[in-house]
C-alpha positions as CSV (number, residue, x, y, z in Angstrom):
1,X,-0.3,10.7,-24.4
2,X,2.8,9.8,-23.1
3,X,6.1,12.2,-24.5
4,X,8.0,9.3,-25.0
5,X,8.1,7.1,-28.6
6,X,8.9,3.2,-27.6
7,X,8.6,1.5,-30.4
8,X,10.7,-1.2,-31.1
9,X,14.1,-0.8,-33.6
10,X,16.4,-3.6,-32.7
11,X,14.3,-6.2,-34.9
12,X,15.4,-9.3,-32.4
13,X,14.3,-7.1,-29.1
14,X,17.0,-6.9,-26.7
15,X,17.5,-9.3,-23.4
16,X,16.8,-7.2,-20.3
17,X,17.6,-8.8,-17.0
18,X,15.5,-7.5,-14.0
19,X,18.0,-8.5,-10.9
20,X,15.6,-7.7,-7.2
21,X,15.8,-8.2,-3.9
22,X,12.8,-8.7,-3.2
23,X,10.4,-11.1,-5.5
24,X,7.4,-13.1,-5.3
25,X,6.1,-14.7,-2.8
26,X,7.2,-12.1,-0.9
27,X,4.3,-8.7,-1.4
28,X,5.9,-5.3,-1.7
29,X,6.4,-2.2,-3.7
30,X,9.9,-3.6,-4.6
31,X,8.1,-6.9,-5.8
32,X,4.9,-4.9,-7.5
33,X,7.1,-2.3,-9.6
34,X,9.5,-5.5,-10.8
35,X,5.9,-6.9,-12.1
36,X,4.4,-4.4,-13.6
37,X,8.1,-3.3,-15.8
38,X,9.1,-6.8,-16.3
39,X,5.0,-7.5,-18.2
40,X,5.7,-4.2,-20.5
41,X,8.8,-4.7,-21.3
42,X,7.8,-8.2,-22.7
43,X,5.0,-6.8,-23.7
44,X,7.5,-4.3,-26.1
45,X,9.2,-7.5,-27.4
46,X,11.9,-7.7,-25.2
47,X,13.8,-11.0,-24.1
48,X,12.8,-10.6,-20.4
49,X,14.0,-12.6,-17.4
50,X,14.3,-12.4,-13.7
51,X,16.8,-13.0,-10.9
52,X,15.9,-13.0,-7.6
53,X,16.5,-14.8,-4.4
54,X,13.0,-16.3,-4.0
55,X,10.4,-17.4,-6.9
56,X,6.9,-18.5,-7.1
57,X,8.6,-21.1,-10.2
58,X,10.6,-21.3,-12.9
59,X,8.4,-18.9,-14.6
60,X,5.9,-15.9,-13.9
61,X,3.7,-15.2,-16.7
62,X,5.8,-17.0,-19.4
63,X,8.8,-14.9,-17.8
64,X,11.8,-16.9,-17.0
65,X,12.7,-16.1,-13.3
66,X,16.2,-17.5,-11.8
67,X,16.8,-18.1,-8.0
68,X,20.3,-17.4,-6.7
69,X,21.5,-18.1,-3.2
70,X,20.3,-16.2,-0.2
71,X,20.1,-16.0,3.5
72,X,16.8,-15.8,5.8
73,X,16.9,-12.6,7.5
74,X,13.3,-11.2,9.0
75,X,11.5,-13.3,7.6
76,X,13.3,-12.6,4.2
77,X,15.3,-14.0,2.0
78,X,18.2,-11.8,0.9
79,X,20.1,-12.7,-1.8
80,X,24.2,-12.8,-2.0
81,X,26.9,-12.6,-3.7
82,X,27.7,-15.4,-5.6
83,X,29.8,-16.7,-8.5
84,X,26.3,-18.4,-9.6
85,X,25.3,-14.8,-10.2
86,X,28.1,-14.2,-12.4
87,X,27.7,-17.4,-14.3
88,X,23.6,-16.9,-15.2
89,X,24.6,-13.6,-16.4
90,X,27.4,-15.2,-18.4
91,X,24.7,-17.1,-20.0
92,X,22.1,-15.1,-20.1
93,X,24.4,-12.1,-22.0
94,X,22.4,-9.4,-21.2
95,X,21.7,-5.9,-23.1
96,X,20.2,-4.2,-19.7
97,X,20.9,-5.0,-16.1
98,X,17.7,-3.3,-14.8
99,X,18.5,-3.4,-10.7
100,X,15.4,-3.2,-8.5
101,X,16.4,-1.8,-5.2
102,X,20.0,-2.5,-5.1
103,X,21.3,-4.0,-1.8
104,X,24.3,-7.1,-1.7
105,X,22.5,-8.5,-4.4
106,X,21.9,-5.5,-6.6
107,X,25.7,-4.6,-5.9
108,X,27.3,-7.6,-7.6
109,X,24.9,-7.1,-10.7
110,X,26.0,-3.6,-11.2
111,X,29.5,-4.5,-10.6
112,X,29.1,-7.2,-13.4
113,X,27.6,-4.8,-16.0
114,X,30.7,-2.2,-15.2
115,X,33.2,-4.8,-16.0
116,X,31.6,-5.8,-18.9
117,X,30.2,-2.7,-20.3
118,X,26.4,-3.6,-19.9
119,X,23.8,-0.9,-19.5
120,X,22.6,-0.8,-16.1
121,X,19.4,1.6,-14.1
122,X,19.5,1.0,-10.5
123,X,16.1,2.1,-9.2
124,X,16.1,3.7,-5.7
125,X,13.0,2.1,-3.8
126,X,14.5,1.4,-0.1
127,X,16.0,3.8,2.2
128,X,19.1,1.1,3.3
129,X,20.8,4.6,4.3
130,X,18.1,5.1,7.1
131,X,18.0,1.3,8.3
132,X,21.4,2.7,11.1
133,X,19.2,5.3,12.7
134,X,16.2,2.8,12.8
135,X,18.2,0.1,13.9
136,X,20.4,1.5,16.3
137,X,23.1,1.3,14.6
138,X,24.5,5.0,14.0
139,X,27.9,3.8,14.2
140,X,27.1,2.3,10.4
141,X,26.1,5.1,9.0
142,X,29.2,6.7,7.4
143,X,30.0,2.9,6.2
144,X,26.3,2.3,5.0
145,X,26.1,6.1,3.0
146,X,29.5,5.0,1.3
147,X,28.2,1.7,0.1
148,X,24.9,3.6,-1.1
149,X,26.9,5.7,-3.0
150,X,29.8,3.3,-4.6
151,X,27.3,1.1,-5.5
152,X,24.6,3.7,-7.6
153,X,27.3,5.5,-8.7
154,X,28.7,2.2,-10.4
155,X,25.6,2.1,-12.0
156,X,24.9,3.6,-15.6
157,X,21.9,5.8,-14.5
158,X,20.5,5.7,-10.8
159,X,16.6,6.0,-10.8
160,X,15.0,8.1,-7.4
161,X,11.6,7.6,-7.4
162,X,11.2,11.7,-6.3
163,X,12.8,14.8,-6.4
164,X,13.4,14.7,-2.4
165,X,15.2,11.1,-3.0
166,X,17.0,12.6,-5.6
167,X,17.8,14.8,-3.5
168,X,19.5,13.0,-0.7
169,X,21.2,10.6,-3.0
170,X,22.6,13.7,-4.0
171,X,23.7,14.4,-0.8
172,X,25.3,11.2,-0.7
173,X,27.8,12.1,-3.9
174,X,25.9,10.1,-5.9
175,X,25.7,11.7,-9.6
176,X,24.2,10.1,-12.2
177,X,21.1,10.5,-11.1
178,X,16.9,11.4,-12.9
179,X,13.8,10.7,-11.3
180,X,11.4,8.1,-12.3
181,X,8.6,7.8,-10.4
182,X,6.1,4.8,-10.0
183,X,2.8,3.8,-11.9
184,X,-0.7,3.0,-10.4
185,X,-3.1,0.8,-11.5
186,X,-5.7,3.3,-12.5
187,X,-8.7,0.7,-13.3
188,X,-8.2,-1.5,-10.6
189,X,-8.1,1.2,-8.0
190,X,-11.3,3.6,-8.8
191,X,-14.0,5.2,-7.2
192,X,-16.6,3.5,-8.9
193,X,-15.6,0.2,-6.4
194,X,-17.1,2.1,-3.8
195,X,-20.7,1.2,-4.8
196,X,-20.2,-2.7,-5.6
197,X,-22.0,-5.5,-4.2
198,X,-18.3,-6.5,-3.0
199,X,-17.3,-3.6,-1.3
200,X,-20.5,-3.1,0.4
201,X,-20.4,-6.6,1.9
202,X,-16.3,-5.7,3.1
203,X,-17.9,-2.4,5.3
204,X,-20.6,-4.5,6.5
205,X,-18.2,-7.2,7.9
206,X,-15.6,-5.1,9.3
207,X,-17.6,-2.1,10.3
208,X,-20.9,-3.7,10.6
209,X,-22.7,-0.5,12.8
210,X,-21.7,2.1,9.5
211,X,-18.2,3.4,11.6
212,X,-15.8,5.3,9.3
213,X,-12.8,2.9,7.9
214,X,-9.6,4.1,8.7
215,X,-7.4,2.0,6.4
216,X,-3.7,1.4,5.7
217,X,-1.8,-0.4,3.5
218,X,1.6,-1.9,3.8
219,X,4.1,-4.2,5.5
220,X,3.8,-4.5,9.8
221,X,7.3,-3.7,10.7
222,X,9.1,-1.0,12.7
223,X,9.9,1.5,9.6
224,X,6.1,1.4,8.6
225,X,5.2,2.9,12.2
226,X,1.9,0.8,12.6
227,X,1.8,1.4,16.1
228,X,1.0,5.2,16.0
229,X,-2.2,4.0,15.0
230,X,-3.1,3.4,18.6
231,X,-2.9,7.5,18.4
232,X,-6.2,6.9,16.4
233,X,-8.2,4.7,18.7
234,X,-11.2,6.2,20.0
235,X,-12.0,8.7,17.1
236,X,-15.7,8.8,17.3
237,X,-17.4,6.5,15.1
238,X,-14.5,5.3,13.4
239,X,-12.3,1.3,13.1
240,X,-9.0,1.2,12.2
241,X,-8.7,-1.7,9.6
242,X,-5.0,-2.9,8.9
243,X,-4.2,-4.5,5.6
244,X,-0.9,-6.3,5.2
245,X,2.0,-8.4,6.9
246,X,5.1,-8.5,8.4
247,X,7.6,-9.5,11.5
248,X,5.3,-6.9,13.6
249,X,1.8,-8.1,13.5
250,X,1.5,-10.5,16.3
251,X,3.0,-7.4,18.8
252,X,1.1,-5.0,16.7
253,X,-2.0,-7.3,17.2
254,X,-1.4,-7.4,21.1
255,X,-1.3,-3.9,21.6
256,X,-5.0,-2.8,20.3
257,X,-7.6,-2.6,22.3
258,X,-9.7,-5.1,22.0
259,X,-12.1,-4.7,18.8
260,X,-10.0,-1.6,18.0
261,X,-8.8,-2.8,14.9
262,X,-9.1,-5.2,12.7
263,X,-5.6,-6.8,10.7
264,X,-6.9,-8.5,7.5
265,X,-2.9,-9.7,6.4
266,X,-1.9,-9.4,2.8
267,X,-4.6,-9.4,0.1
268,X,-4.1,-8.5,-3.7
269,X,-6.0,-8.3,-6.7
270,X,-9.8,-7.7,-6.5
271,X,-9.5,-8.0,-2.5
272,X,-7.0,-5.3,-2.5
273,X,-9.0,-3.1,-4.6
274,X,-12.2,-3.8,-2.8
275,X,-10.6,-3.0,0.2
276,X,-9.4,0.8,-0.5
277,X,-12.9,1.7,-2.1
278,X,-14.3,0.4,1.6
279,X,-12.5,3.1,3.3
280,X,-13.2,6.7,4.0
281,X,-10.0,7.8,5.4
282,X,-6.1,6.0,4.1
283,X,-3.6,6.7,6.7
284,X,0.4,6.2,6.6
285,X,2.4,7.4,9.2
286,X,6.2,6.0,8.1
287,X,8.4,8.3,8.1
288,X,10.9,6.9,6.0
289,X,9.6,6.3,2.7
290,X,11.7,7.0,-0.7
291,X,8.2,6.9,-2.5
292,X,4.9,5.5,-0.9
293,X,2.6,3.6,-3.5
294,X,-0.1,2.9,-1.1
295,X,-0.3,6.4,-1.0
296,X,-1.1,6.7,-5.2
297,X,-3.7,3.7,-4.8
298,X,-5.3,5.5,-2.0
299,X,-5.5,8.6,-4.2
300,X,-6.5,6.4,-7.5
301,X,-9.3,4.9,-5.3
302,X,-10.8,8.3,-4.4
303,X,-9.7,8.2,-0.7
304,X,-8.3,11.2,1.0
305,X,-4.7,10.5,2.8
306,X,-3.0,11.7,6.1
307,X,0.5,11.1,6.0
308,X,3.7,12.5,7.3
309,X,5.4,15.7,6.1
310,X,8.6,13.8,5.4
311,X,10.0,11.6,2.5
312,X,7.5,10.7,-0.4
313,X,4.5,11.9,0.7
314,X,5.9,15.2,0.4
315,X,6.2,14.7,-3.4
316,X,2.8,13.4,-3.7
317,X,0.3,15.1,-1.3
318,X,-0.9,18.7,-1.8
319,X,-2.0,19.2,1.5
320,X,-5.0,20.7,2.4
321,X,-6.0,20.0,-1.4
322,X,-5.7,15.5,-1.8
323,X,-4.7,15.1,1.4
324,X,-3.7,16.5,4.6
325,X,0.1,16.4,5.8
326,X,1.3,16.1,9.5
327,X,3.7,17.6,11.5
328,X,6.0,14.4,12.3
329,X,6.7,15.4,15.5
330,X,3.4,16.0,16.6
331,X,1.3,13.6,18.9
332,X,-1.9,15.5,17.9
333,X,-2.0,16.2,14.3
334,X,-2.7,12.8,12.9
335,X,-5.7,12.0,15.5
336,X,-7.0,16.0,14.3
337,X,-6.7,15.5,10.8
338,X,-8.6,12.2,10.8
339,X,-11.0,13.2,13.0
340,X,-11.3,16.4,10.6
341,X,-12.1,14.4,7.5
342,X,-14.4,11.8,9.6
343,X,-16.9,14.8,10.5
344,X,-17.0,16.2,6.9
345,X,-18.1,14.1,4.1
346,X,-17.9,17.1,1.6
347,X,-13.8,17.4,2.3
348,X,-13.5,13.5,1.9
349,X,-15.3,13.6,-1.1
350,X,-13.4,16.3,-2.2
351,X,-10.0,15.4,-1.3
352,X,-10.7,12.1,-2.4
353,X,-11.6,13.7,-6.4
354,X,-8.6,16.1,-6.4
355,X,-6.2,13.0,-5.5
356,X,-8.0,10.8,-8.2
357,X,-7.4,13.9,-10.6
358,X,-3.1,13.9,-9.4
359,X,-2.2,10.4,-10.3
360,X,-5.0,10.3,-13.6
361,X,-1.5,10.9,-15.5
362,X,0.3,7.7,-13.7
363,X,-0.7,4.8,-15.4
364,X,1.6,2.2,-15.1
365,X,2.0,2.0,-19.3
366,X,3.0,5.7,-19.1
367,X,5.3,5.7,-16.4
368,X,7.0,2.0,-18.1
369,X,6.9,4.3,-21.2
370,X,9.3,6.8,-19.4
371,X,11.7,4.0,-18.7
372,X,12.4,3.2,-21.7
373,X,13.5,6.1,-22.7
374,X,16.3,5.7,-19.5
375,X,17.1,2.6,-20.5
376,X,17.8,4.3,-24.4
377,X,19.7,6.9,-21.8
378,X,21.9,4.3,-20.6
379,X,22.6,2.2,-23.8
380,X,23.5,5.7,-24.8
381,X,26.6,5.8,-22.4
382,X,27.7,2.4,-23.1
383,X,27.6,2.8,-26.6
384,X,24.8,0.5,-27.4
385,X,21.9,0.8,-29.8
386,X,18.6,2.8,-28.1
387,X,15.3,1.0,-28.0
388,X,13.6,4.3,-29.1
């Protein structure tokens, strides 16, 4: 049972405005998270709405969701500053600014809630202090790590989704900092899937001669490293299946050998779950990542994972236990550890068990649960009414 009481006091709920970056139609961890809290806290009895720079309509699920302007960029759309902002949020009058992944966007909301004495949780989910190095652009960074700061710092409580985020917000003077990690969907994902009629017919279409699936998750672009999966061609008796999209897949899709791998683009729901209980072996090999959810489906799905010893994975692999952790440097160690757990069913179906046993305590009503007792911790500071 989760440690945290949520039930309702304020007898009218209170109006909780989730402002993201990133929305539907647009598939990401970002997106996914903003879901799954916006559901429970309507769910609670909250006045819940949504402001984002794209929208699948007016409404998701009987949730109000507001476009503001934006510019394309990558393929996205990235919201900016605006006095349109300013005026829904005059409307709206908001208890909670609840700030998904804070960027230009995310900056003016928090700015707003300072002025006007509104709780607001900004929640960590993209490393924008990394995107210089990745880029090219090191000559940002100093200007990038100060607006990283100012703008969490403006916020009433900054939310990293692990201690090693924490960490390096830290490290960027940012203070007001917890940790607040991410839920999984512990039904959906589960190692029962492996034996439906579904899942049988996925392995026989993409590895129709009985190869080992070696599956991954997650957008194609250059921070995901997708093409250090060509380190894995050639394993013995193995395909490399791709799930997901992004501004990389056609390059990505030109630089397999030919009937290598196989890119399936972005699937959800039942196709998404299907598709982990399908594969023997999940691998991630981004470097970068404040969290890594793929990572917890994996896990919830029974799969063992080889990722990177760096960022999230870190926080949620015990390797050698769910998982195996490589060195990031190393050329070698990913291919190894694949071609480790390929040859030994026993340690994948270990592995696989003891991940499912580390996230059995992540469901995403639990971890929502824990939010709302940081959104009581910022009313606190504001001197408003808790929720708890």
């Amino acid at each position: 049972m989760c440690q945290f009481d949520t039930q309702l006091t304020d007898s009218e709920g209170v109006k909780i405005v989730i402002v993201t970056e990133s929305f539907l139609p647009q598939l990401n961890g970002v997106t996914n998270s903003v879901i799954r809290v916006a559901r429970h806290q309507r769910d609670l009895g909250h006045d819940v709405s949504i402001v984002a720079p794209t929208r699948p309509g007016p409404e998701f699920e009987g949730i109000p969701v507001h476009v503001v302007p934006s510019i394309p960029l990558v393929k996205f759309a990235v919201g900016i500053p605006s006095l349109a902002l300013t005026n829904l949020l005059d409307r709206i009058g908001p208890d909670i600014l609840h700030v998904a992944s804070p960027f230009a966007l995310g900056a003016q909301a928090i700015a707003y809630a300072q002025r006007n004495s509104i709780a607001s949780v900004a929640v960590y989910q993209t490393d924008i202090a990394g995107y210089p190095h990745r880029y090219g652009m090191a000559v940002a960074k100093p200007m990038i790590d100060r607006f990283v700061a100012n703008t969490h710092n403006a916020a009433t409580v900054t939310l990293a989704p692990t201690p090693i985020a924490r960490d390096a917000l830290t490290d960027l003077g940012v203070t007001n900092l917890s940790v607040w990690g991410r839920g999984v969907d512990l039904d959906g994902f589960h190692p029962n899937n492996r034996f439906a009629d579904d899942t049988i017919a996925f392995r026989q279409r993409n590895a129709p001669n009985g190869e080992h699936i070696i599956g991954y998750v997650g957008r194609l672009a250059a921070e995901k490293q997708v093409d250090r999966f060509r380190e894995l061609v050639g394993v013995p008796n193995t395909h490399i299946v791709l799930i997901g999209d992004g501004p990389d897949r056609a390059r990505l899709e030109a630089m397999f050998p030919s009937g290598s791998a196989t890119f399936l683009g972005s699937l959800s729901g039942h196709e998404l779950h299907t598709a982990y209980a399908a594969m023997d072996v999940f691998v991630h090999f981004g470097t970068e990542e404040t969290f890594g959810q793929t990572i917890q489906e994996a896990q919830a799905a029974g799969v063992p994972v080889v990722a990177p010893r760096s960022g999230g994975p870190i926080h949620l692999i015990d390797s050698g236990v769910d998982g195996i952790l490589f060195d990031v440097n190393s050329t070698d160690s990913p291919r190894i550890a694949v071609q480790h757990l390929v040859d030994d069913a026993g340690l994948r179906s270990r592995m696989g068990e003891a991940g499912r046993r580390r996230v059995l305590g992540k469901s995403w009503e639990a971890v929502n649960d824990e939010l709302t007792h940081h959104y009581d911790v910022a009313r606190a500071r504001v001197k408003r009414p808790a929720l708890a």
